[in-house]
C-alpha positions in Angstrom: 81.1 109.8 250.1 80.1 108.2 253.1 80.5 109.7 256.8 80.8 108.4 260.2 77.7 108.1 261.1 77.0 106.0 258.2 79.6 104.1 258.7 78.3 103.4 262.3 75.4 102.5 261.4 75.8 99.5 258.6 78.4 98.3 260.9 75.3 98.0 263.8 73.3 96.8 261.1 75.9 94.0 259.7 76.2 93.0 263.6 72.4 92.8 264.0 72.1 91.0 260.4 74.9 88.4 261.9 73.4 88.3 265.4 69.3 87.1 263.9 71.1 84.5 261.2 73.6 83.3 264.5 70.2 83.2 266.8 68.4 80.9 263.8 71.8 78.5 263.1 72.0 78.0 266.9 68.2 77.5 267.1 68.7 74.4 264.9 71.4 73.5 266.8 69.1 73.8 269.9 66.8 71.1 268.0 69.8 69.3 267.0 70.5 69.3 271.0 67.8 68.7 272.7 66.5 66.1 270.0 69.8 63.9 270.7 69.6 64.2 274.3 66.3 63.3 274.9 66.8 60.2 272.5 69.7 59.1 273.8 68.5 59.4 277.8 65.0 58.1 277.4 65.5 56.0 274.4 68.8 54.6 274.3 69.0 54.6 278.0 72.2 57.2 278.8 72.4 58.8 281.6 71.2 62.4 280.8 74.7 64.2 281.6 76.5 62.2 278.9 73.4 62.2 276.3 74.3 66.3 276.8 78.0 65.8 276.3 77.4 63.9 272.9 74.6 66.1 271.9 76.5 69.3 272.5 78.9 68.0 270.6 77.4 67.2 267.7 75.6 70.4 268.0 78.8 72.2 268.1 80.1 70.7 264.5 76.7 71.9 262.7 76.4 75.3 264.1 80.4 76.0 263.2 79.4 74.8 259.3 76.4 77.1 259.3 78.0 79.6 261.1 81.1 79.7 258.8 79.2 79.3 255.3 76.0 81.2 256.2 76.5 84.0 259.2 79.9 85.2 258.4 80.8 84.1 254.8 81.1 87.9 253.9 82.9 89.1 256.6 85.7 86.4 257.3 88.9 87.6 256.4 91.1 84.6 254.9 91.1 82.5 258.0 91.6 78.6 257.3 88.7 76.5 258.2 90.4 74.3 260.6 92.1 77.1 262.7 88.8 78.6 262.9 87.7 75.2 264.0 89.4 75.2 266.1 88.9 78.7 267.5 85.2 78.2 267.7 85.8 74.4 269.3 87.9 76.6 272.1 84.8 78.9 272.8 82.1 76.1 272.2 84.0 73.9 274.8 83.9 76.6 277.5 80.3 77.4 276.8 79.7 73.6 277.3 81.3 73.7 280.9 78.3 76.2 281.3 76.0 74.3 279.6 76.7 71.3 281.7 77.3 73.0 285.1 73.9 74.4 284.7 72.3 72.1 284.0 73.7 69.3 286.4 72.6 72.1 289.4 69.2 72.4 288.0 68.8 68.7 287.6 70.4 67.4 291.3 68.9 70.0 293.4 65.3 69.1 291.8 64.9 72.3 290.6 64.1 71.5 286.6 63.6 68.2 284.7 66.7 67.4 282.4 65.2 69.0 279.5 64.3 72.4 280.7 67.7 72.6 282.6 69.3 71.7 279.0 66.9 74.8 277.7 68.1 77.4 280.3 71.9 76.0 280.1 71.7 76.8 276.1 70.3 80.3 276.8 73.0 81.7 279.1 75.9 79.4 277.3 74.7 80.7 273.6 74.8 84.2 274.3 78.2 84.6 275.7 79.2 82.0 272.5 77.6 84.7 269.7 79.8 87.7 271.2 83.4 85.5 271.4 83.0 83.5 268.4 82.5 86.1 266.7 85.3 88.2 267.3 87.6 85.6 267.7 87.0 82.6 265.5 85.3 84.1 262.9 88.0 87.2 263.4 85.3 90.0 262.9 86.1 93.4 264.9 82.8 95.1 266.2 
């Protein structure tokens, strides 16, 4: 039989399981990121706020995949992949508005080159995506 407080605790240990495999799929899509951007703006010759827009994008697509078939495989709860797609698209997109209002201040006040402000933008925007994705696109309570 197992009690509440057991209960309690593989649920805090599923969500800090989830949270370390979400931290390393959105740490490739970091590199996934930050390697488009800076080849599109100093290579292909963008100008770095759309470089970001593309990048995040793509970024977006990979860490939903990995997210969906690695993080959370055990714990969805028959969802269909394109409404969860979706779901998660709804977060990501909102996370980008972060992303890219952070980053724009950073860069046009001189504060940050366009790489560090892409770094700091990730940071704040990835952690308030882990805790909404997770509950609502992936559809798991806790």
């Amino acid at each position: 039989m197992i009690t509440n407080d057991e209960k309690g605790m593989s649920k805090i240990s599923l969500f800090a399981k989830q949270a370390v495999k979400y931290y390393i799929v959105g740490g490739t899509g970091v590199l996934v990121n930050l390697g488009i951007l800076y080849a599109l703006t100093d290579f292909a010759g963008f100008w770095y706020f759309a470089s970001q827009v593309i990048a995040i994008s793509v970024s977006i697509t990979t860490n939903f995949f990995f997210n969906r078939f690695w993080t959370f495989k055990d714990s969805i709860q028959d969802q269909r992949n394109g409404v969860m797609y979706l779901k998660f698209l709804v977060v990501s997109l909102i996370g980008m508005g972060i992303q890219l209002g952070i980053t724009y201040v950073l860069v046009e006040n001189s504060i940050f080159s366009y790489m560090y402000a892409a770094g700091i933008g990730i940071a704040i925007a990835g952690a308030m995506n882990y805790v909404v994705n997770r509950r609502l696109a992936f559809g798991i309570k806790f």
